[in-house]
Every structure is written in C-alpha cells, then in structure tokens.
C-alpha positions in Angstrom: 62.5 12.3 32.6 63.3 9.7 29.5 61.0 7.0 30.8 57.8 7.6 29.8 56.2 5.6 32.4 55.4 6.1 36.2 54.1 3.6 38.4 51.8 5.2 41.2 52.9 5.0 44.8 50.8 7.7 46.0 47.0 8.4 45.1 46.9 11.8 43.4 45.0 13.8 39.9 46.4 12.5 36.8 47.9 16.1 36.4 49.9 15.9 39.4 51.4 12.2 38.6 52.4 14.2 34.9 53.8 16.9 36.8 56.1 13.9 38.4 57.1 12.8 35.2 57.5 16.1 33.6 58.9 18.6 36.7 59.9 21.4 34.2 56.4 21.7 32.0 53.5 24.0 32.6 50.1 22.8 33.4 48.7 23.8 29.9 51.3 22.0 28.2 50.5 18.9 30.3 46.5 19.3 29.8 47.4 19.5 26.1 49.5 16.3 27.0 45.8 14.7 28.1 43.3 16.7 25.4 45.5 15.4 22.7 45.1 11.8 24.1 48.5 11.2 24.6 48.2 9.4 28.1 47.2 6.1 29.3 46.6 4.7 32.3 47.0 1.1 32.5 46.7 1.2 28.9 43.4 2.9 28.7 43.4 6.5 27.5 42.6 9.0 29.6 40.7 12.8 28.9 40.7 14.2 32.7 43.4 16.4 34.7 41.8 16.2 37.6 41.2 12.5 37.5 42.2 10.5 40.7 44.8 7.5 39.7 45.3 4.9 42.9 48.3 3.4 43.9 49.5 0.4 41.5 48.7 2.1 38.6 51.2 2.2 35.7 50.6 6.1 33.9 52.3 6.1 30.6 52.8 9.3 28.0 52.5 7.9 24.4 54.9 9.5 21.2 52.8 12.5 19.5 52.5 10.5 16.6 50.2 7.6 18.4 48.0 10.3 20.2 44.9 12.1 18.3 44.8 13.4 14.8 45.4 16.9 14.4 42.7 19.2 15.6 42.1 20.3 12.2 41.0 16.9 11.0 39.2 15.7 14.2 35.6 17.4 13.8 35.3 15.3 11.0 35.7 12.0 13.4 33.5 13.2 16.3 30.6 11.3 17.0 27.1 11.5 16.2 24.9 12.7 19.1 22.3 10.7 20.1 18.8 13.0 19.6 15.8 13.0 22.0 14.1 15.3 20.0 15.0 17.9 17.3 12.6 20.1 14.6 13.8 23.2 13.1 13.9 25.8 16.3 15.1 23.2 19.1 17.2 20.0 19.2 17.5 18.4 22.7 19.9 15.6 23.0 21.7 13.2 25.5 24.6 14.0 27.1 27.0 11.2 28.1 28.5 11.5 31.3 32.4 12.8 31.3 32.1 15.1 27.6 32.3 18.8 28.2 28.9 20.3 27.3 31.1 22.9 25.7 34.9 23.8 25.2 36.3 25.8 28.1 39.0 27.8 27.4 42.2 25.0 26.4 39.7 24.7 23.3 38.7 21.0 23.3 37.9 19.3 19.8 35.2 17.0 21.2 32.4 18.5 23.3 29.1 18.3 22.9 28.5 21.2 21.6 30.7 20.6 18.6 29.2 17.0 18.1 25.7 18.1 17.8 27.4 21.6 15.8 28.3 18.9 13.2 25.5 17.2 13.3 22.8 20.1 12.9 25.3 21.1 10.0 25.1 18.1 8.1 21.2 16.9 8.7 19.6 20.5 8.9 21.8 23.3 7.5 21.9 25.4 10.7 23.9 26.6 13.3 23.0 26.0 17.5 23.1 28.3 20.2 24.0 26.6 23.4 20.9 27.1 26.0 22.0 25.6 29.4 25.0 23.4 30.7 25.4 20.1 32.6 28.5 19.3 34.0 31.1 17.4 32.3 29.8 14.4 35.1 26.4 14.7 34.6 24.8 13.0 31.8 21.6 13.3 30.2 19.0 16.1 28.6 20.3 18.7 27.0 18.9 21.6 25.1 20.4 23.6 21.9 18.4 26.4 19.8 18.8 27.0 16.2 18.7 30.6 16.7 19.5 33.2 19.2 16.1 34.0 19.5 15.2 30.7 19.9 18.0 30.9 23.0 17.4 33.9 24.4 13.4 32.8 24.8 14.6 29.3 26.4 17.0 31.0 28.9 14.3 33.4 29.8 12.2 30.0 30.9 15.4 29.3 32.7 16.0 32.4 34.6 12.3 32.9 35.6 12.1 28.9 36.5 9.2 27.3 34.6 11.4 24.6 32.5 10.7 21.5 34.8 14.1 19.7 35.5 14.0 16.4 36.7 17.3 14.4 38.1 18.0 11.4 39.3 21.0 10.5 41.4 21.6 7.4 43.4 23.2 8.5 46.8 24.8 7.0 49.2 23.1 5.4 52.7 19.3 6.2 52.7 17.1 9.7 53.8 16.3 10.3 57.7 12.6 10.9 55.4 11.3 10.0 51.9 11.3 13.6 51.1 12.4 16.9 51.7 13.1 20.4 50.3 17.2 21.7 50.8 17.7 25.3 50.3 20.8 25.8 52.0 22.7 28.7 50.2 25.6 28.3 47.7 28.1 30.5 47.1 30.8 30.9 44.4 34.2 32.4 45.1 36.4 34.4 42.5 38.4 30.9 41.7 35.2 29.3 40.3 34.9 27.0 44.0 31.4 26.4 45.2 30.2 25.9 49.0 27.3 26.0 51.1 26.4 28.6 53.4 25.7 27.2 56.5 23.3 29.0 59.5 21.7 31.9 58.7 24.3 34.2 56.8 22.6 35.5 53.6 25.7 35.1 51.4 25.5 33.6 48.3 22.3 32.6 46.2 19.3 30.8 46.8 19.3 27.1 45.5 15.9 25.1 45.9 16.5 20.9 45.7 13.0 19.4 46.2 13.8 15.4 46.5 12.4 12.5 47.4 13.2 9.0 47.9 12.1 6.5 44.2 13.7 3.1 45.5 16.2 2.0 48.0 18.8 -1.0 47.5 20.7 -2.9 50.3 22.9 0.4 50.6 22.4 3.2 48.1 19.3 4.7 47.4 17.7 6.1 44.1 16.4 9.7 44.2 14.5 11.9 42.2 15.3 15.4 42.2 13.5 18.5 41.0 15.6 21.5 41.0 13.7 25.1 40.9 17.1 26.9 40.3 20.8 25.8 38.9 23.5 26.5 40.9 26.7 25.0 40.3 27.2 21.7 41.7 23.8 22.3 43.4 22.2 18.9 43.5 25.7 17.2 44.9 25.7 19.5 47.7 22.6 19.5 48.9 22.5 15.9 48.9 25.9 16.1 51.0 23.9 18.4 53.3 21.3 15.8 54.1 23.7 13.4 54.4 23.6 11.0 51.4 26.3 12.2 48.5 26.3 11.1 44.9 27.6 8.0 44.4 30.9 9.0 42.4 31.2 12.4 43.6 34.9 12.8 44.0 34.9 16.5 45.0 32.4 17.2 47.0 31.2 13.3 48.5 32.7 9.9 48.9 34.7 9.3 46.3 35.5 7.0 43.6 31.8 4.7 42.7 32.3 1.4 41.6 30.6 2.3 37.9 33.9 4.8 37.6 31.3 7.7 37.3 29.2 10.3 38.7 25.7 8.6 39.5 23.5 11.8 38.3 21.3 12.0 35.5 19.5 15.0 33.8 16.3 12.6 33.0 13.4 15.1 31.8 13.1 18.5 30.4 9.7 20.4 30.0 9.7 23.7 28.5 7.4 26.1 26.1 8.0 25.7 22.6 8.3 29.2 20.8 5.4 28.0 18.7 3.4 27.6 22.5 3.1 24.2 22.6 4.8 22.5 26.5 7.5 19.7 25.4 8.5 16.9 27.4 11.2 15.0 26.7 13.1 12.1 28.6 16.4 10.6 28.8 15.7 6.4 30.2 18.3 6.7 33.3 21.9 5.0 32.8 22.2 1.1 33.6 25.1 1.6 35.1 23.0 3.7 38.1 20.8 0.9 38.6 23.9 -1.2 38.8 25.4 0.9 41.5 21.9 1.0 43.3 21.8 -3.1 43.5 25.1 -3.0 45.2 25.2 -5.3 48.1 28.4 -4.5 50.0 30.9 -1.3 49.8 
C-alpha cells in the first residue's frame, strides 16, 4: 500500500494492523519495521508487536531515514541504568517496565542487558553475566554478575530457592482471604505458551505463590507476593486462579490498565554474597501502581 497510514476499525496487535498495511511482507521484516522505531501510533512511537491498538487509532510507518540510528551507532545512545547496588562481583539494578531484560533472537539494540553492558564497561572495566530474567512487563530488581562464577553461584541460590523474591502486583477486585498459598501447576508447551494445570494431573512443574493482601482501594487491591520458584508468567496466573488478575495483564487477565502497563513489580532481592555476607536490596514500587490502586471507578 502507498499510504503509510491506517486508521483502526478493528481492535487487533500492532503486528496485525502492519500486516494490513503491508499484505506481502514477512513478520520479521515488520518487527524490524517496529525495533527500528519506524512506527507510530497516534504519533507516539511504538516498540511492541504484540501490542493491542483500539479502534480510532491512526497507525502510521515513518521513512527509514526518520526512524532510529543505525544499530552500529545506537549502543552509544542507550541509557544509563539506574543502580540499586553494584561492587565489583554483583551489580543489581532497576528494571523499567516494557525493556527486554535481554535481546531475544531479532537482536534488539536496547535491552537491559546491553544498557547496564555499557555501563559496567564504562564505570568498572568488566563484563556481566546475566543471572535471572523479568519479563519485558515486569519492572523492578534485577541481578547481573561480573563473572561466570559469580553467575553460576547466584543461579545455584536460584535453583535451590534461598534468594528471597518479593513482588508486588495490584490486582483486580479483592481476595475471598488476606492470604493464601497457590500452587496450581504450570506447564509450558513446545511453542513457548504457558498454562495452568488444573485438578490433579501431575503435568507440568511445581510453582509456589505465597501472597497476601498489603492494602485495598475502592476496587483493586495491592498484594505482596513471595514466590519460592519462577515459572513463567507464574505470579499472573496464579493470581487469575484466585480470581484477582494483574491489573494490565493483557494475555492472561483483564486487559488494557488505565497506567498503559503491567501492574507488577520485582521489589526486593536477598541473596548470599560470594564473600558470605546476605544482601538486601529494594526497588520503592512504581507511582503509577499506587495510582491504579486509588482508582475509583473502571
């Protein structure tokens, strides 16, 4: 199509609408279309396929020229990271919500792997070792070694659960009780999809949520959630299971929040030091939660 705009008649992903616009392209060449920031909705730029654009909206494909510099020159644009804690085995830092944790395989420039790359470059002369994940949604603590021993002893704490994670999500509705325990099975198929498995098959893997209600508003409520292992998507679905979702949670809950994000938050790490010593370390949770938790009407 020559028009380089679309106006939306039909809710769908960004990557369908481009799909409209562009019938004869592949889907990689359209996610380049987005990773290179060469599409705007409503004039805003926007970094996310799978992205839900509503009805009204005008989706436009900008020249080449006016999209991002060229991948060789944008690691030296990428922003600073903001650091929690860092000394020279371990640097911990906060994640914002809706930045890759790391690139998948379409190789994105700006991740936060390759922000706090730069930065551990530049300020200490060493190289990281990514440690654990959050999802692109999720925003908060985030852990990187300085050496693949330094990894390979974190991950261990991982695997055999004694790094305390602390979450909190503000959900939708309010708890039947002010606390509970989910550990409903989740299991992953061969297309990367997770679900829960429900009654008393054994499939999948064990997933342990222990929550409890911290403060309700007039709708939502705020909840803080200590996980003991780290499925995917495990904290959105077990709050689906008790009946509360994620505010924001377009896959697997309610939708679209008015904050235009997910409402969860990676809040504290604790973990053994190499040297011994137990570190704690806190991310303050996003104003834009509490915002969504003062809500008065839907």
């Amino acid at each position: 199509m020559s028009d380089p705009n679309i106006k939306v008649d039909v809710e769908a992903t960004l990557i369908e609408i481009l799909s409209l616009l562009h019938p004869d392209a592949k889907k990689n060449s359209l996610r380049r279309m987005i990773d290179h920031g060469r599409i705007r909705v409503d004039g805003k730029r926007k970094n996310k396929a799978n992205e839900r654009i509503f009805c009204g909206s005008v989706v436009t494909v900008v020249p080449r020229a006016d999209g991002d510099q060229k991948t060789g020159t944008q690691a030296n644009i990428l922003q600073d990271p903001e650091i929690l804690y860092s000394d020279n085995s371990v640097i911990v830092v906060d994640k914002p919500e809706g930045l890759l944790s790391v690139a998948t395989d379409r190789e994105e420039v700006d991740t936060m792997y390759s922000r706090t790359a730069k930065w551990a470059s530049e300020n200490k002369r060493t190289r990281i070792y990514l440690v654990h994940r959050l999802d692109r949604e999720t925003s908060g603590c985030l852990i990187f070694a300085t050496s693949p021993e330094t990894r390979d002893i974190l991950q261990k704490q991982f695997k055999n659960r004694s790094i305390e994670r602390i979450y909190y999500a503000v959900v939708y509705g309010k708890p039947k009780t002010t606390s509970g325990i989910e550990t409903t099975r989740i299991q992953e198929t061969k297309d990367k999809r997770v679900r829960l498995v429900i009654g008393t098959k054994r499939a999948g893997k064990e997933a342990i949520t222990n929550w409890n209600v911290e403060k309700t508003g007039p709708i939502n409520s705020l909840i803080r959630i200590k996980i003991d292992t780290g499925r995917r998507a495990q904290i959105r679905l077990h709050m689906v299971n008790i009946g509360c979702p994620v505010l924001g949670d377009t896959r697997y809950g309610r939708g679209k929040a008015s904050v235009n994000r997910l409402c969860l938050h990676a809040t504290e790490l604790e973990f053994i030091h190499p040297n011994g010593e137990i570190i704690n370390i806190k991310s303050n949770i996003p104003t834009k939660l509490i915002s969504e938790l003062s809500r008065k009407s839907l």
